[in-house]
MARGU-77073 format. One record per residue (C-alpha): residue number from 1; chain; y, x, z; residue in three letters. Coordinates in Angstrom, 3 decimals, decimal comma, always signed. Example, Ala and Ser with C-alpha at 12.3 -4.5 7.8 and 13.67 -1.06 7.14 Angstrom:
! residues 2
nr; kette; py; px; pz; rest
1; A; -4,500; +12,300; +7,800; ALA
2; A; -1,060; +13,670; +7,140; SER
END
This chain:
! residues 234
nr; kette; py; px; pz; rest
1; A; +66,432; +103,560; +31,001; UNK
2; A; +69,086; +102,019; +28,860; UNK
3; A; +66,341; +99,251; +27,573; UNK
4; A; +66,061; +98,588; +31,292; UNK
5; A; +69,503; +98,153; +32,207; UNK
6; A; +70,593; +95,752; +29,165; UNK
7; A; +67,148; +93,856; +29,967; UNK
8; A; +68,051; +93,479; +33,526; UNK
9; A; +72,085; +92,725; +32,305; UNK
10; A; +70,409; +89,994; +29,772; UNK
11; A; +68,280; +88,335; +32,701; UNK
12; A; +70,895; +88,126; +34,964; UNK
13; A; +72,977; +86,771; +32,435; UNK
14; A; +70,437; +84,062; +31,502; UNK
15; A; +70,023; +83,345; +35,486; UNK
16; A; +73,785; +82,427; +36,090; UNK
17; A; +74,062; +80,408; +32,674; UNK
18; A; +70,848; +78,327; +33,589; UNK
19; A; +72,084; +78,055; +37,165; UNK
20; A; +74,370; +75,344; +36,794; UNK
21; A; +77,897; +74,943; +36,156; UNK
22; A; +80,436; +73,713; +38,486; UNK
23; A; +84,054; +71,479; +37,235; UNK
24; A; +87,416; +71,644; +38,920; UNK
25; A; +90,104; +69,456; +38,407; UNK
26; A; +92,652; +71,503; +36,044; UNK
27; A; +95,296; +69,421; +37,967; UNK
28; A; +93,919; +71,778; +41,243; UNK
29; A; +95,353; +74,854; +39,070; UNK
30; A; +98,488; +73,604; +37,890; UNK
31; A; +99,797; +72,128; +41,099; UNK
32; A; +98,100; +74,081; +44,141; UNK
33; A; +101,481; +75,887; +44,537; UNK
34; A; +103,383; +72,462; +44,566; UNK
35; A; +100,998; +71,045; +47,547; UNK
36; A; +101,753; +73,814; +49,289; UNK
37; A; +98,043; +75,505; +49,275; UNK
38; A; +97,183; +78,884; +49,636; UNK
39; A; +95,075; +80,533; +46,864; UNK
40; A; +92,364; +80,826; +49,966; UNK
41; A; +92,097; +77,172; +50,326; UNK
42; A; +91,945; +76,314; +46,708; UNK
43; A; +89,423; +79,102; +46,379; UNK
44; A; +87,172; +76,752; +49,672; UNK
45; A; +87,828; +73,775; +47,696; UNK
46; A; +86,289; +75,128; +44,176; UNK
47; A; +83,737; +76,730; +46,953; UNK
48; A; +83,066; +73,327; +48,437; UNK
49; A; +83,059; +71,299; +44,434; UNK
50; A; +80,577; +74,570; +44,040; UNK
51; A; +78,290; +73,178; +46,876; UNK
52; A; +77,957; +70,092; +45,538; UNK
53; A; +77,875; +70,033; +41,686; UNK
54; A; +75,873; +73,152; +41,321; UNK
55; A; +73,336; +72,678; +44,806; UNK
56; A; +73,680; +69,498; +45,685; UNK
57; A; +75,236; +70,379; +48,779; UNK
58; A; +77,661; +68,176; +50,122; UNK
59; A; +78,014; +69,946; +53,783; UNK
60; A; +77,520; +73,609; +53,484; UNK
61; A; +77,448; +74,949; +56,863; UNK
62; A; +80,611; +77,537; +57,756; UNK
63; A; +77,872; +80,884; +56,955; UNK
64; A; +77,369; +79,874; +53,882; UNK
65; A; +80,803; +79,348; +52,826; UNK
66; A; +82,316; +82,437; +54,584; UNK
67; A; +78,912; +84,561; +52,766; UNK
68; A; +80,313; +82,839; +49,410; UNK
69; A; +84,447; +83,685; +50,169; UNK
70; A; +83,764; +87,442; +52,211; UNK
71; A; +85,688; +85,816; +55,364; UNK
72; A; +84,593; +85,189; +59,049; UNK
73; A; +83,255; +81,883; +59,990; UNK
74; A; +86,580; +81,340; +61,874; UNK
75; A; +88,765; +81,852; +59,639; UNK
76; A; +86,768; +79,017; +57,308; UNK
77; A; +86,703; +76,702; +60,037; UNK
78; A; +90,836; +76,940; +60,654; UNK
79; A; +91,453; +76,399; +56,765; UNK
80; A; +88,445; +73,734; +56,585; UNK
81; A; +90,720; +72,072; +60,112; UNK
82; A; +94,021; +72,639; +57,901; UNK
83; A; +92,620; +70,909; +54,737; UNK
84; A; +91,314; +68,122; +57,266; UNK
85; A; +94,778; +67,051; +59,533; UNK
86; A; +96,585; +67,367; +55,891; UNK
87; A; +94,630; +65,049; +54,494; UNK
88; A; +92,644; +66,972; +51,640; UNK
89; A; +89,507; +66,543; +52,684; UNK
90; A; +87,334; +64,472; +55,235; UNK
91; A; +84,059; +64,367; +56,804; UNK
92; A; +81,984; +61,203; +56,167; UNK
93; A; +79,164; +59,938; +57,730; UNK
94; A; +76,293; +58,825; +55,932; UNK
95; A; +72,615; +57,363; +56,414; UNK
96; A; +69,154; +57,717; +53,924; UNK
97; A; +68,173; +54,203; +55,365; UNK
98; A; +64,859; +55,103; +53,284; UNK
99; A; +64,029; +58,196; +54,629; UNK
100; A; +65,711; +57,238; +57,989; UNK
101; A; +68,208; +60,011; +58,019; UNK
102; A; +72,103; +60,476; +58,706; UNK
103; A; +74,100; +63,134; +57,580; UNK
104; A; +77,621; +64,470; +56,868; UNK
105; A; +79,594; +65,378; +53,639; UNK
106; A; +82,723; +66,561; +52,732; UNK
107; A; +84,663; +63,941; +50,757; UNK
108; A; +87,521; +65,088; +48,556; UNK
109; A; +88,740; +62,038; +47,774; UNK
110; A; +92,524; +62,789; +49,643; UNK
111; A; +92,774; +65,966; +47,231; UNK
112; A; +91,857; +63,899; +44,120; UNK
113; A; +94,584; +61,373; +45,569; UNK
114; A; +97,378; +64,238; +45,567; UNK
115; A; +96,791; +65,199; +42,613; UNK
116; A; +96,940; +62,212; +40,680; UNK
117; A; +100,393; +61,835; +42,656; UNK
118; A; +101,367; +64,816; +41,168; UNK
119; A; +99,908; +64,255; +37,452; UNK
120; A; +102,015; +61,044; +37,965; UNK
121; A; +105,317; +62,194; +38,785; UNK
122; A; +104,993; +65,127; +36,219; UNK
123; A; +104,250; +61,511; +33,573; UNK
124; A; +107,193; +59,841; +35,233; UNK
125; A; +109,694; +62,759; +34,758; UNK
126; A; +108,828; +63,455; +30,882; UNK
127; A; +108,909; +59,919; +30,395; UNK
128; A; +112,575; +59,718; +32,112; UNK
129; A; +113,443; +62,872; +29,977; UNK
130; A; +112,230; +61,582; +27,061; UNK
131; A; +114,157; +58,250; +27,674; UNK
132; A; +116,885; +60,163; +28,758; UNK
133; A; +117,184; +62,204; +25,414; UNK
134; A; +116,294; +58,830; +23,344; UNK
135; A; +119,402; +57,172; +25,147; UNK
136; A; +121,864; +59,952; +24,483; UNK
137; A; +120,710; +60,162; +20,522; UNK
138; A; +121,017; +56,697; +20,608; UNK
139; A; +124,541; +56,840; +21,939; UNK
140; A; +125,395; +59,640; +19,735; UNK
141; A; +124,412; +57,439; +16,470; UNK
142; A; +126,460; +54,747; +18,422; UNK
143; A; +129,841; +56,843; +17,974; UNK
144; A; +129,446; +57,534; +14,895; UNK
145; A; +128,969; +54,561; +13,785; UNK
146; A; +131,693; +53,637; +15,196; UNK
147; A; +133,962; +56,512; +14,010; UNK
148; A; +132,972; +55,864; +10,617; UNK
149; A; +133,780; +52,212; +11,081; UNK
150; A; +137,673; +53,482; +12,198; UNK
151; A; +137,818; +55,628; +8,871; UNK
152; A; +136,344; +52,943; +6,853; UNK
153; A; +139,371; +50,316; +7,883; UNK
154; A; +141,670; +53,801; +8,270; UNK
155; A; +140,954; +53,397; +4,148; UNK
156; A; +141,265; +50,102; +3,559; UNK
157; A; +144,726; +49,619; +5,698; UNK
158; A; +145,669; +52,675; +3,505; UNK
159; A; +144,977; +50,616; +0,396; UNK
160; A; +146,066; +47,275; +1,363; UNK
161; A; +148,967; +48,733; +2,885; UNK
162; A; +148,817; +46,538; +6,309; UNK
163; A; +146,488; +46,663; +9,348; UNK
164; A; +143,360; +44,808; +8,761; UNK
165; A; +142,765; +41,360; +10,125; UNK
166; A; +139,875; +41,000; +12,626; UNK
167; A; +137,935; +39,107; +10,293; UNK
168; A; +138,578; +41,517; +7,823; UNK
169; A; +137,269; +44,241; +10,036; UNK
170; A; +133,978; +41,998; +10,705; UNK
171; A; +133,393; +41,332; +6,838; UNK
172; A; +133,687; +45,623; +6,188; UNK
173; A; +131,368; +45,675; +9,872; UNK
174; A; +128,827; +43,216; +7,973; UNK
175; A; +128,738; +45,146; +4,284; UNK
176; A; +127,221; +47,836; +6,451; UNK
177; A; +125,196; +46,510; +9,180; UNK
178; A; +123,805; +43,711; +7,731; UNK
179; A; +123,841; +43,853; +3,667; UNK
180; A; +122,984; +47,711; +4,535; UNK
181; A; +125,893; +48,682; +1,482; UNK
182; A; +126,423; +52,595; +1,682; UNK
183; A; +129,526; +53,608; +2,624; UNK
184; A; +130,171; +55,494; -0,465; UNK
185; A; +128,926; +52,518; -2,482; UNK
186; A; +132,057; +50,405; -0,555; UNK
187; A; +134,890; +52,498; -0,722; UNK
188; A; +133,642; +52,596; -4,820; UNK
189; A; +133,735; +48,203; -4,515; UNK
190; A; +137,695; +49,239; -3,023; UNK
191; A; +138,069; +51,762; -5,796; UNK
192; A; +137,214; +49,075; -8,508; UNK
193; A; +139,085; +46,573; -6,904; UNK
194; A; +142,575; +48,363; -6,898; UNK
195; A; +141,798; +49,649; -10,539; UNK
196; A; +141,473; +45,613; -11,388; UNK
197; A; +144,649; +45,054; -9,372; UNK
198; A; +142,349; +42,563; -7,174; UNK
199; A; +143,127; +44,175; -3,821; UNK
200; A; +141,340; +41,628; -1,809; UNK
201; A; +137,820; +40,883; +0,362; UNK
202; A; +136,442; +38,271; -2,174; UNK
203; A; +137,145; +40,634; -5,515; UNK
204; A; +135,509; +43,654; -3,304; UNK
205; A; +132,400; +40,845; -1,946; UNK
206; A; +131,874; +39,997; -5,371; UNK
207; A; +131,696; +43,114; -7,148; UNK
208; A; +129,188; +44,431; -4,178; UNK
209; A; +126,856; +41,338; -4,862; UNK
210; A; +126,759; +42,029; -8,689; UNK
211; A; +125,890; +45,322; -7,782; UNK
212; A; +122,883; +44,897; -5,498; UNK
213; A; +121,982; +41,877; -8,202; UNK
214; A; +121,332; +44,590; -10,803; UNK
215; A; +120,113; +47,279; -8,195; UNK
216; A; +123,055; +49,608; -7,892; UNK
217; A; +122,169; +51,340; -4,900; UNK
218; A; +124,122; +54,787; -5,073; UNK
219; A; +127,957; +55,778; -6,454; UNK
220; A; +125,978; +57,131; -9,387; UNK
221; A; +124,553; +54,324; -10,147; UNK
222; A; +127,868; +51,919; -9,740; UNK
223; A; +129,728; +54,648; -11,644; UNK
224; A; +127,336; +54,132; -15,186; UNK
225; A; +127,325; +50,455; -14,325; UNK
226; A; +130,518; +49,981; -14,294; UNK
227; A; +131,078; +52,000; -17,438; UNK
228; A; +128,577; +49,494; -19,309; UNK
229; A; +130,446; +46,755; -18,431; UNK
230; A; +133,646; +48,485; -19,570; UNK
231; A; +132,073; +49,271; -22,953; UNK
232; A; +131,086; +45,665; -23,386; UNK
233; A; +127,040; +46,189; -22,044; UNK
234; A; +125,633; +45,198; -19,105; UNK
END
C-alpha cells in the first residue's frame, strides 16, 4: 500500500513538472498593493499568464477560470470588467487569415505598462536618494575643506602676526588644492621657515618645492630631511 501511494505521489509529481511552467512578472508581486489590486485579481492575472504560457490559451472562457480560482462565473466576469475599464487588460480581436478564423485574446499589455511605471519611479527615487546622499557628502567634504582652510590662515596670521593678504590666502588655497601638499607637510614648511627667521611665502614656496623635488611626502619624511641637511647631507 505504501509502494502504491509514493508511486502514485512520484507520478503525479512527474505530471505537473512535465506539464509546463508558467512566468509572472516579479514586478506583479512587489507592487500589486501599490496599483491598488486585490490579491483576487492578481491571482486572475497569474490565472490568465497560466492560460496562455502553459495551454496556449489566450481566451479562457469564464468556467474555466472560475473551475481554476473556486469562484462563480460572476464574480470572474466583475473582476475580469474591473481589470478591463482600469486599463489592465483588454480584449483584442484577431484573424487566422490561413485557416480563415477570428478570435479573441486577452492582452496584458496595460498591466505590463503599469508596472514598468512603477519599476521606473522606484529607479527614479533611488537614483534621487542616491544623488541626494552624494550631494550632502559632497557638501560635507565642502565645509571642511573650508574649515580647515580658516585654521590653516588662523596659523599663519598667528605666525606672521597680521591678517593674511588675499593673495596670501590663494597661494596657502593653491599648496593644497592644486600642488596637493598635506596640511601637516605645510604648517612643517611654516615651522622651518620661522626657525630660519624667513617668515615669508617665497622662503615657505621654496622649501615645499625642495621637498616634493626629493619626494618628501609626509612630516616624517620632512623631519629626517631636514635633519640631513642640518648635518651637512642631503
Amino acid at each position: 500500500m505504501e509502494d502504491t501511494t509514493s508511486k502514485a505521489w512520484l507520478d503525479g509529481a512527474a505530471y505537473g513538472m512535465t506539464s509546463g511552467t508558467a512566468h509572472l512578472p516579479y514586478a506583479l508581486l512587489r507592487f500589486y498593493h501599490q496599483l491598488g489590486l486585490s490579491d483576487a485579481e492578481v491571482l486572475l492575472l497569474i490565472q490568465l499568464l497560466g492560460f496562455r504560457q502553459a495551454e496556449f490559451n489566450e481566451f479562457p472562457t469564464l468556467e474555466e477560470l472560475a473551475a481554476r480560482m473556486g469562484l462563480a462565473p460572476e464574480g470572474i466576469a466583475r473582476m475580469l470588467q474591473r481589470l478591463m475599464r482600469d486599463g489592465y487588460i483588454a480584449i483584442d480581436e484577431h484573424r487566422d487569415e490561413e485557416r480563415d478564423i477570428q478570435y479573441e485574446r486577452y492582452d496584458l499589455h496595460g498591466l505590463y505598462a503599469k508596472l514598468a511605471a512603477c519599476t521606473a519611479e522606484e529607479v527614479a527615487a533611488f537614483r534621487a536618494e542616491q544623488h541626494s546622499s552624494n550631494t550632502a557628502r559632497q557638501d560635507s567634504n565642502s565645509v571642511q575643506k573650508e574649515e580647515e582652510e580658516r585654521n590653516m590662515f588662523s596659523i599663519f596670521e598667528k605666525e606672521f602676526g597680521r591678517p593674511l593678504s588675499p593673495m596670501e590666502c590663494e597661494t596657502i588655497s593653491g599648496w593644497l588644492d592644486q600642488d596637493r601638499y598635506q596640511e601637516e607637510l605645510i604648517l612643517m614648511a611654516l615651522k622651518e621657515a620661522v626657525f630660519a627667521g624667513k617668515v615669508h611665502f617665497r622662503y615657505i614656496d621654496r622649501i615645499l618645492l625642495e621637498w616634493s623635488r626629493n619626494r618628501v611626502k609626509t612630516v616624517q619624511d620632512a623631519k629626517a630631511y631636514t635633519q640631513r641637511f642640518r648635518n651637512g647631507g642631503r
